[in-house]
N, C-alpha and C positions, 0 to 999 in steps of 0.2 A: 206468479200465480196463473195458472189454466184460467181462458174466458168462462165468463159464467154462462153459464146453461141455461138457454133460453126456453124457459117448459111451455111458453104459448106458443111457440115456432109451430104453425101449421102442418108438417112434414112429421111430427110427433106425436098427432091426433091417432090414440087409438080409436080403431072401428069396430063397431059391432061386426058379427058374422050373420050374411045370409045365404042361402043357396046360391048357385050359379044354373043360369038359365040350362037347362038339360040340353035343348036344340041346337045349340051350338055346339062346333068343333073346340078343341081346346079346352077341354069343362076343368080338369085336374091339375092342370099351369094355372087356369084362371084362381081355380080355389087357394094354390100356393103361395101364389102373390099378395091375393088379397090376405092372408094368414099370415103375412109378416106385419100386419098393420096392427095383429089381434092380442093375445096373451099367452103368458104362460110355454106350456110346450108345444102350443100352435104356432105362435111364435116361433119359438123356437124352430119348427120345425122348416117353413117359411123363410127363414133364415139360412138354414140348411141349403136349401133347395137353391136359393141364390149364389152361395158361396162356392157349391157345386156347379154350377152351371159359370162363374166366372170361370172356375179352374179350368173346367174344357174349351172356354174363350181365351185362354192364355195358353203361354208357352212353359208354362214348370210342371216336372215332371210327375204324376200322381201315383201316388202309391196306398192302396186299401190294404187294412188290416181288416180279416176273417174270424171274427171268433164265434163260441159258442156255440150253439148245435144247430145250423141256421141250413144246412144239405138235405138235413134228415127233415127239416120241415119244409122243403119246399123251396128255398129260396138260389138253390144256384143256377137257374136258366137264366135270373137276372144278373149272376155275377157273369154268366159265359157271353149274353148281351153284352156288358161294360165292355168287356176285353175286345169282343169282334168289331165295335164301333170307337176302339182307340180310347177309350175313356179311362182306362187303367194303365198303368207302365209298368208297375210292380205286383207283384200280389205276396201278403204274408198271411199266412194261414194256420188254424189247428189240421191236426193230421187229418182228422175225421171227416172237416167238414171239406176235403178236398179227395178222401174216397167214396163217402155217405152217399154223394149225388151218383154213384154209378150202380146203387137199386134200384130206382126204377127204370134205370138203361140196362139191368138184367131182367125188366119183364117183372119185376118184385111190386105190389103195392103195398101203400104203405098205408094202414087203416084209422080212422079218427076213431077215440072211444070217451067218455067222459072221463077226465084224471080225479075224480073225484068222488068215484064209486069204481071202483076198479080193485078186483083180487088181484094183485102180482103172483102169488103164487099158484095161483089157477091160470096163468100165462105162461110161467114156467113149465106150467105140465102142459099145457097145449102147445109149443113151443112158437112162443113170441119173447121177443124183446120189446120193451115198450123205451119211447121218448116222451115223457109226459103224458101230452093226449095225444098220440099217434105210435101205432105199434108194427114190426117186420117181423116178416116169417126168419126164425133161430135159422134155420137149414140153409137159408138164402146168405142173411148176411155172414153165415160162419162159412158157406163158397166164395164170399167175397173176401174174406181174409186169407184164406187159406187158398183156392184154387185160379183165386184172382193174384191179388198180390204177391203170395205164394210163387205163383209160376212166373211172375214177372223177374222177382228176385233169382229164382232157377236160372232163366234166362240172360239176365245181366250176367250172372255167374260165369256164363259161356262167353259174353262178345264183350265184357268191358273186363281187360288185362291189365289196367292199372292196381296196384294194392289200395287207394283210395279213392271216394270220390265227392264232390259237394254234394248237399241236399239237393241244391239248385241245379245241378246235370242232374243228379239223380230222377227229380219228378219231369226234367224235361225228356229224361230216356222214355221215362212211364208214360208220358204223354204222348210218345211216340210210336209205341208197343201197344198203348189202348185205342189209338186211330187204327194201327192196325190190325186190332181184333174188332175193328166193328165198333167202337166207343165213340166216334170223333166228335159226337155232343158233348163228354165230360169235360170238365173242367180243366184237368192236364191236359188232354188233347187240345182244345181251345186254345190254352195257354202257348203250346210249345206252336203248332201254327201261327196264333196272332206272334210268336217271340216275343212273351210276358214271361218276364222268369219268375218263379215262385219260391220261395223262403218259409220252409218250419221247423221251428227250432226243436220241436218238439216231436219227433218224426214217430217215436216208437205207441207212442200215445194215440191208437187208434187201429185200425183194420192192418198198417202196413207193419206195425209192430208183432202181429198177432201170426201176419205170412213168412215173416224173417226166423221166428220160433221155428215156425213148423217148415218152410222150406228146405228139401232133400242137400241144395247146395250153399247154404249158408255160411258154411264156414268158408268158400272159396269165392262167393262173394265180396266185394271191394267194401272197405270202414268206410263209412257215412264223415264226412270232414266238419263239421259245424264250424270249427274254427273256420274255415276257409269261406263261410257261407258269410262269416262277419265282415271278412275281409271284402267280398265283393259285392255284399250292399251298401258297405261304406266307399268304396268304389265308384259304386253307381248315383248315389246319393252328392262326392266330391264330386262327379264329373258334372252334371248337373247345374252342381252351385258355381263353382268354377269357369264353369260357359256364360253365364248370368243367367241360365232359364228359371233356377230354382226349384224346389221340391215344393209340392204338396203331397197333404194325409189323409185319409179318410178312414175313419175307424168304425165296423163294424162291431160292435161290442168293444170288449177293453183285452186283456191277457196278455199273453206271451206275443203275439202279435203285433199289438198295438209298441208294445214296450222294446219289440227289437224295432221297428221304424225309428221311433222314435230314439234310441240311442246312436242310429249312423247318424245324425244332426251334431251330438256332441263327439262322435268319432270322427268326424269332421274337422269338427273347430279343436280339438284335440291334436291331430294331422300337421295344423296350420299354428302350431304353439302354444292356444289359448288365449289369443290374443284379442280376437274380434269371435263372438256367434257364430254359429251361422247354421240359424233356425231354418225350419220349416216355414212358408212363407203363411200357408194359410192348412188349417185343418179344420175337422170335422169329425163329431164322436157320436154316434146313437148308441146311447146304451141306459140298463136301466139300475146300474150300478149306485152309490154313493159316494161321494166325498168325504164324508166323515172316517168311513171305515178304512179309511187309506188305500180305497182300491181304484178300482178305473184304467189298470194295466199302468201306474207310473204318473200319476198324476193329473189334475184335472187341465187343460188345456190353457183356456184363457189368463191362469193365479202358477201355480205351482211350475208347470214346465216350464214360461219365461224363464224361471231363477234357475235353469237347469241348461239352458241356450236351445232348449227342443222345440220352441215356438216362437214366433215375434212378435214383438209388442205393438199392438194397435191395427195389426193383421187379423183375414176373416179370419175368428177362431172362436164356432160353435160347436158351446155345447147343447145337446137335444135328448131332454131324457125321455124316450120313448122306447117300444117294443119294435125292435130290427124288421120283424114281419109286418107292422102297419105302416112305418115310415119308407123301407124300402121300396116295396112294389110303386106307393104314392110319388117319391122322386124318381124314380125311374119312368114312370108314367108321363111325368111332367117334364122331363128332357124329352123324351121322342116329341111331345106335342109340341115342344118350344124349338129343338134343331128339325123335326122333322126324320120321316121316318128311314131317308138314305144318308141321312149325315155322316159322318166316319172324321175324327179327329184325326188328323197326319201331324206327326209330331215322330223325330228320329228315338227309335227305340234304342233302348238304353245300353244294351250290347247283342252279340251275335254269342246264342245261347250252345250253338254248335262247338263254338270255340272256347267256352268255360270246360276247364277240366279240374 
């Protein structure tokens, strides 16, 4: 029988919430902290934030999943932060939200409008695409498919002679073609610099789908390998475990994303006969999904993935149902205040992304 549970234990006492003094340094780490004392998905989120912040205290290796439409809103100068300060090792991503950040790096804005009195077809004829409550000009981002990704593809077409090639060369070419047009903010760029290899399973699914259509050299273009992309985040994931550093996860939303991380864990213990696990040590999910409706990219963290070997038992593994856009910026905020604003993780990167073919 498990001890029992001692619910006067002092260390259990939730606390009310109040301000944190404005005049002090630190205000956003302080609110954090004290928010894991609190309820609910304050809590929760508090929890978050610690769990995070052990991962970057330790040696396992961190891998974020990217989903949803979180580029188009704003959110990727904090994921290209993570990467420059060593905070990320892997990145798995929707196609979108790893070209979306490169509109307003064409000088494009992106406008707020109410989603709730809004003619779509009066945007059609003005030409806008809308994201909810935020809308781009048609013209821009269909340059961004076509004259962007478009001519990258063109390009590969020229200097990469292989008949095939991974996702993961693949956005690390792009990332190196977009530093040299002038992009070296975006997200590939960032990436293939810091040597963060990227991963999407679902490549055609977005802007770079739309450039491959319409690119002049497409068909002498090299096949996109996914299989191959399996094989070397299971790769990177066995090297890892096998070193004793261990993996961590951190999921942005849930999807395809979350769900190929989460498979190299039992591609792993699969590898090694199925004899032993061998989870993720500690994850993390912000999203605003449900359990019931069997979603959450593969299951809920803490219940379902243990029985799956994708998570460990009794490991941080929070869940935080919250909106990606108010929890993010908040834990991000609250690392710089707590490591301080030159910190930088050194931790040996997971391979030499030159050398994947």
């Amino acid at each position: 029988m498990p001890d029992e549970l001692e619910y006067d234990d002092p260390s259990l006492i939730r606390e009310p919430m109040t301000v944190i003094d404005g005049n002090r340094p630190g205000t956003v780490l302080a609110m954090l902290t004290k928010m894991r004392k609190s309820a609910f998905q304050g809590r929760q989120l508090g929890e978050a934030f610690e769990a995070w912040k052990k991962m970057i205290e330790g040696d396992s290796l961190i891998c974020l999943g990217y989903a949803g439409s979180m580029s188009s809103a704003g959110m990727w100068p904090l994921v290209t932060w993570l990467m420059e300060r060593g905070y990320i090792d892997v990145l798995a991503s929707t196609s979108a939200n790893i070209t979306e950040d490169l509109l307003e790096q064409m000088d494009a804005h992106l406008y707020r409008l109410d989603a709730d009195d809004v003619d779509d077809a009066e945007l059609w004829d003005e030409g806008y695409y809308r994201f909810y409550d935020h809308i781009v000009s048609a013209e821009v981002y269909d340059r961004l498919e076509v004259g962007m990704t478009g001519q990258f593809i063109d390009d590969l077409a020229e200097t990469w002679r292989k008949p095939s090639i991974p996702t993961v060369r693949f956005l690390y070419e792009f990332g190196l073609w977009l530093k040299a047009k002038g992009f070296a903010r975006s997200i590939l760029a960032t990436a293939a610099r810091c040597q963060v290899p990227v991963f999407c399973c679902a490549l055609p699914d977005g802007p770079i789908g739309e450039g491959y259509d319409k690119a002049v050299k497409a068909e002498e273009a090299p096949v996109v390998d996914f299989f191959k992309d399996y094989k070397i985040a299971t790769d990177i994931v066995d090297a890892a475990v096998t070193a004793g550093r261990g993996t961590s996860v951190i999921f942005l939303g849930g999807g395809v994303p979350k769900d190929f991380l989460q498979i190299t864990a039992t591609g792993v213990c699969s590898r090694h006969g199925n004899q032993d696990a061998r989870p993720h040590v500690a994850a993390i999910q912000i999203t605003t999904d449900n359990t019931v409706y069997g979603g959450l990219g593969g299951a809920a963290l803490a219940t379902e993935c243990i029985s799956w070997g994708k998570q460990s038992k009794g490991g941080d593994n929070v869940m935080c149902f919250a909106d990606v856009t108010i929890a993010l910026p908040l834990i991000c905020q609250g690392l710089l205040e707590h490591f301080g604003p030159d910190h930088r993780r050194t931790r040996p990167r997971p391979l030499n992304l030159a050398e994947v073919f």
